[in-house]
C-alpha positions as CSV (number, residue, x, y, z in Angstrom):
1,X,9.3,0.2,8.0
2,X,7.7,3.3,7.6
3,X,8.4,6.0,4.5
4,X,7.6,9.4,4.7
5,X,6.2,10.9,1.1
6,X,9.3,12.2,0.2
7,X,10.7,8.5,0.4
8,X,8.2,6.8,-1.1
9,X,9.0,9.3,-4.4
10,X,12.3,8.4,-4.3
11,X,11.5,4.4,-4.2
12,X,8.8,4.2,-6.6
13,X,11.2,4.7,-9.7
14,X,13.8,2.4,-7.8
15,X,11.5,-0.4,-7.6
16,X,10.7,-0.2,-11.5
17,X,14.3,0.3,-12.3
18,X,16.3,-0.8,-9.5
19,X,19.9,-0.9,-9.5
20,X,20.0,3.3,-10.2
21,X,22.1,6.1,-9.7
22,X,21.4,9.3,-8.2
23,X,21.7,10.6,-11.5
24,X,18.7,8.4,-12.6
25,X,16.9,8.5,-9.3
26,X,16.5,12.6,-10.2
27,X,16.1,12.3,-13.7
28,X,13.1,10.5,-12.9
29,X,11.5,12.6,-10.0
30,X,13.7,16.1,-9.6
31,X,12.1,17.9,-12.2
32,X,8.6,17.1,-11.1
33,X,8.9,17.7,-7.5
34,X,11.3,20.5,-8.2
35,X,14.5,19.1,-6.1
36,X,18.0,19.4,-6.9
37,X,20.6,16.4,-7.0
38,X,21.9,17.0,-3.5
39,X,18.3,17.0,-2.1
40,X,17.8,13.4,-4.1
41,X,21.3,12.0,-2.4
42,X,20.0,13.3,0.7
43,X,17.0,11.5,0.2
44,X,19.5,8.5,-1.2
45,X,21.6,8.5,1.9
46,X,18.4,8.6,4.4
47,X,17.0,5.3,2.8
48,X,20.3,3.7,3.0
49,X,20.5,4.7,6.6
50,X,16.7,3.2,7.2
51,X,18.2,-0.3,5.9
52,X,15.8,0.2,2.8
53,X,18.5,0.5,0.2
54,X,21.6,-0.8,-0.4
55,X,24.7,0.9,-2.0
56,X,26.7,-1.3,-4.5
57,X,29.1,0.3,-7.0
58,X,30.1,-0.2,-10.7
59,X,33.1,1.3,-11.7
60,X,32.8,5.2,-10.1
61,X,29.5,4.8,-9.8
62,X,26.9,4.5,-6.9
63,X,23.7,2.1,-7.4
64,X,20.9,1.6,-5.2
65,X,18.7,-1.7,-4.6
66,X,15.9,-1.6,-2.8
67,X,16.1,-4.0,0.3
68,X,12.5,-3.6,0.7
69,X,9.6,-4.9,-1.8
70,X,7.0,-2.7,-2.9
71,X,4.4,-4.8,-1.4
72,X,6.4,-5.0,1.8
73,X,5.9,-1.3,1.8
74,X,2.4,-1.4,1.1
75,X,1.6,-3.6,3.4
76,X,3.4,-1.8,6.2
77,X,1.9,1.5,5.2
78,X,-1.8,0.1,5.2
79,X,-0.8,-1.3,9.1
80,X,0.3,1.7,9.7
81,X,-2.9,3.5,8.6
82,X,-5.2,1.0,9.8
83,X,-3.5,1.5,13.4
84,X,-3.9,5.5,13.3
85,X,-7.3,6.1,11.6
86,X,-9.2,2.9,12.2
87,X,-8.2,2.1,15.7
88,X,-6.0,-1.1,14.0
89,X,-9.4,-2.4,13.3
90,X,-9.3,-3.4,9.6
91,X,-13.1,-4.1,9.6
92,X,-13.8,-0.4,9.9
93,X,-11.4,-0.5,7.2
94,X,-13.1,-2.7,5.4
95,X,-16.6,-0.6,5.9
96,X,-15.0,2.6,5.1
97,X,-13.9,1.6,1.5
98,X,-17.9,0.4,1.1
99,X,-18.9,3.8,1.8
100,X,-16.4,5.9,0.2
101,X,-17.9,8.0,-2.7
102,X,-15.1,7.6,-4.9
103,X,-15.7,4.1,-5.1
104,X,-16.6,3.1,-8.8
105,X,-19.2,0.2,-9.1
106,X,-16.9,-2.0,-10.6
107,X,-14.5,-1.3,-7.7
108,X,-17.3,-2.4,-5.6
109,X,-17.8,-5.3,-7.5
110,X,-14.1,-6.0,-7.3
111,X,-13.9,-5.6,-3.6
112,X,-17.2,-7.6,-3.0
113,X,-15.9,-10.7,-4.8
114,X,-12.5,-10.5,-2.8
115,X,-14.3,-10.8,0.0
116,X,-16.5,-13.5,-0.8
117,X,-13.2,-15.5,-2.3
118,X,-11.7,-15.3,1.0
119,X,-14.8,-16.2,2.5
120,X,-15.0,-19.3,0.5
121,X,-11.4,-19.6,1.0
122,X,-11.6,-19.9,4.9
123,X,-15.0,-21.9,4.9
124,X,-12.6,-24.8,3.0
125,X,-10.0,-24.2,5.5
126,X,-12.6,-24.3,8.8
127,X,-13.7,-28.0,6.8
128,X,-10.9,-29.5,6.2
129,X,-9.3,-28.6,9.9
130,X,-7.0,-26.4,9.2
131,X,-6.6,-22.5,10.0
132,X,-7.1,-19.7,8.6
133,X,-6.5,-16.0,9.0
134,X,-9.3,-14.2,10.3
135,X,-12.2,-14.2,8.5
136,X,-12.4,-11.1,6.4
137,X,-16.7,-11.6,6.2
138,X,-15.8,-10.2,10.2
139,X,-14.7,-7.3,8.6
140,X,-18.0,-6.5,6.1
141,X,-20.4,-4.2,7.0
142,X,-23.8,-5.3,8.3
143,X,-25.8,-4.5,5.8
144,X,-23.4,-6.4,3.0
145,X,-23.3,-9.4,5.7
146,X,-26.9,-9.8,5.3
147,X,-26.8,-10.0,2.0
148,X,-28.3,-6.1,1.1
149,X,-25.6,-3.6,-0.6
150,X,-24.7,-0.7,1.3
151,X,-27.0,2.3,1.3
152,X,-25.1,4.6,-1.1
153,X,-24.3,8.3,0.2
154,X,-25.2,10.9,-2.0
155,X,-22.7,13.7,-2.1
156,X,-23.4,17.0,-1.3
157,X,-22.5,20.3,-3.1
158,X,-20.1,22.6,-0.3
């Protein structure tokens, strides 16, 4: 399911909070993004629509409940992404996020030794016959496959 940024404001203080009114769903993002209560039930009523929320009541009140995880979300956002900007190949994903600038070492680090668990995770799977997902090592750079890091990219002043 995909969520344009309008609806992922809206769902972000649902999932930390969830079941809320409209009243609550504005409190927490109307003043910030400068909408009014109608344009959060709009909002309300379009994610209800989507199958993404569900509308329960309490006395006179509505509440809404996310029908869709956060990480559901996330993970159909980053398909999403992958398909338009990387050709749905998650490897150039993969390559991208080693040559971003914004990356902080310890990101790198991070990322590094989540690909070498999975790595390790899949070489126990190839041994003891069972299968795996694909291997995310497909999915590293050539220069980090060998072994080297990256060549780091020096930014330049526009």
């Amino acid at each position: 399911m995909r969520f344009s940024d309008t609806e992922w404001t809206v769902l972000l203080p649902l999932w930390e909070r969830a079941p809320a009114t409209a009243r609550e769903v504005h409190a927490a993002v109307g003043d910030a993004n400068d909408w009014s209560y109608s344009t959060v039930r709009t909002l309300l009523a379009r994610l209800v629509q989507k199958g993404a929320l569900a509308e329960g009541r309490r006395g006179n009140q509505v509440l809404y409940t996310p029908l869709v995880t956060r990480t559901e979300a996330q993970r159909s956002a980053l398909h999403s992404l992958v398909e338009r900007a990387f050709g749905g190949r998650f490897g150039s994903l993969v390559q991208h996020l080693f040559e971003a600038e914004r990356l902080s070492p310890a990101e790198r680090r991070e990322l590094e030794r989540a690909l070498d668990d999975a790595s390790l995770e899949e070489s126990s799977h190839e041994s003891s016959g069972t299968s795996a997902a694909p291997s995310p090592r497909a999915a590293t750079p050539p220069s980090r496959a060998s072994g080297q890091r990256p060549a780091r990219r020096r930014r330049t002043s526009r």
